[in-house]
N, C-alpha and C positions, 0 to 999 in steps of 0.2 A: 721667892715663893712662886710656886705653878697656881693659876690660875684655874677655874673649872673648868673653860673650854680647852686650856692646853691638857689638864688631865683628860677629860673626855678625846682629844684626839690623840692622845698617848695609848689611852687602852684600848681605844677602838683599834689602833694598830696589830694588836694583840687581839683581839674579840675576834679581827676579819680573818685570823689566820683558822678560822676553826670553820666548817662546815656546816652550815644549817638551811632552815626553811623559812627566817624571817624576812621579811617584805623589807628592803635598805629605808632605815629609819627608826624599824622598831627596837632597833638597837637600843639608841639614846632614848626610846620610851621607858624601857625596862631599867636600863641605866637607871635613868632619874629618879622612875620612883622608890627603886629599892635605895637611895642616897634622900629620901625623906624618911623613910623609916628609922625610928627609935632604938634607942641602945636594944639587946634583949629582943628583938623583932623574928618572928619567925616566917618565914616564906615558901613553899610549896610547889613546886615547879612539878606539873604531870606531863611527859615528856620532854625527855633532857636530849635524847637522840646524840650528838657527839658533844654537847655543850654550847654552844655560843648561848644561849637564851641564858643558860647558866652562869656565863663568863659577865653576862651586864648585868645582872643580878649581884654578885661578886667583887666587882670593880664599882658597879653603883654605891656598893657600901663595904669597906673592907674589914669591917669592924668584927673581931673574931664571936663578939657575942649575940653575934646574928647569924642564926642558924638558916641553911638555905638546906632542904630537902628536896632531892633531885629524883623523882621516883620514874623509872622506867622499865621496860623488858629488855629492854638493849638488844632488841631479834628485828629492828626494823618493823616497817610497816606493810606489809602489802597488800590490807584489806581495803584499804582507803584511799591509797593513792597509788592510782595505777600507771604513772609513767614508772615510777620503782628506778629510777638512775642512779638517785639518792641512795638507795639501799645495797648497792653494789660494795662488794667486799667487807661482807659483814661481820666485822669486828668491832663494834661500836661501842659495848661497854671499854676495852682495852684505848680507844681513841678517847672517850668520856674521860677516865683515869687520868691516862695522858695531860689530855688539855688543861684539867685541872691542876693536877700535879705543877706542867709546864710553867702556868700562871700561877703557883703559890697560892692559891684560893684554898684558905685553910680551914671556913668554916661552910662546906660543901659537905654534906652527909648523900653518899648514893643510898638508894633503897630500890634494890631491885625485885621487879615484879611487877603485876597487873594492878596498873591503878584500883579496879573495882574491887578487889582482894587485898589490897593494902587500907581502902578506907575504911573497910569493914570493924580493922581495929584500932583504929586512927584515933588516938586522943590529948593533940596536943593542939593549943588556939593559936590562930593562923594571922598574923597580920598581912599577907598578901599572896590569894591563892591565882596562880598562872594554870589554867586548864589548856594546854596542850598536847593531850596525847591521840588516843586513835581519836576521827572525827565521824564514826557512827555514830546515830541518835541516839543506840540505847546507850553507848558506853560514854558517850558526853555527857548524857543524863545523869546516868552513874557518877562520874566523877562529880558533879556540882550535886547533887542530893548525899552522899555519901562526904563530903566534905567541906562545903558551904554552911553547915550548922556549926563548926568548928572555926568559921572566921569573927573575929572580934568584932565588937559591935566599930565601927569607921571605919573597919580592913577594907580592902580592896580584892574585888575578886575580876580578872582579865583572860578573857576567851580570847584564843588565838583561830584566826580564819572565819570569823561571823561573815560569812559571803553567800551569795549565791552558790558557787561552785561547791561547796561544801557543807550541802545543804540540813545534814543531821546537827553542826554546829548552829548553822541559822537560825533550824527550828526551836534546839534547846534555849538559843539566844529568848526568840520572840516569843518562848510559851511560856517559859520558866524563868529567866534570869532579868530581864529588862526591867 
């Protein structure tokens, strides 16, 4: 029988081959928690970008009856982060697919489109909502006001880049979500 940490270094092998913006670590955060969630769990990812955040969400819990909703524009970002290296050959829903595909991640729903337009008709209960997409203030706003009344009462809701550096995330951190 595999062990959690040999599984964990098994898909991490497979997680690192994808391309992202997480900090090394928050891999196995995201891992973990989606592997405490309940049969039936629903999970929310606002910025999927080429998938890895997707992929430990996915391998966190392989369970088909845990829907994982990947919602993005798949156009890159360039209002927010301006080194933009990241966003170079932008093909990113077609590498999303891929990566997914690649990794058998069979309950992975894309939803393409502007998070703040996709909450608007949002009505499914959320056991762990991941806000990562643009890091403006009003569109982080947006994402947690438009889709934080749709988290379960004990869900989990997890802001990616609460930093200084990215300080529309921060502020929504410290006025609204904290």
């Amino acid at each position: 029988m595999i062990s959690k940490t040999d599984s964990w270094k098994n898909n991490f092998k497979m997680i690192d081959q994808i391309d992202g913006l997480l900090v090394p670590g928050q891999e196995k955060v995201l891992y973990d928690l989606a592997a405490q969630l309940k049969a039936g769990s629903t999970i929310v990812e606002i910025g999927s970008f080429r998938g890895r955040s997707t992929a430990c969400f996915g391998f966190g819990r392989r369970d088909e009856s845990i829907r994982i909703y990947a919602i993005d524009t798949f156009e890159g970002n360039g209002k927010d982060f301006i080194r933009g290296v990241q966003f170079k050959n932008k093909q990113f829903k077609t590498d999303f697919e891929q990566n997914i595909s690649r990794l058998k991640l069979k309950n992975v729903i894309l939803v393409q489109g502007y998070s703040n337009e996709v909450g608007k008709t949002w009505r499914k209960k959320i056991d762990l909502l991941f806000i990562d997409g643009s890091h403006l203030y009003e569109d982080v706003k947006a994402d947690f006001e438009l889709f934080f009344p749709w988290v379960k009462p004990g869900g989990m809701v997890l802001f990616h880049d609460v930093d200084p550096a990215f300080p529309g995330v921060l502020k929504v951190w410290n006025e609204l979500a904290k």
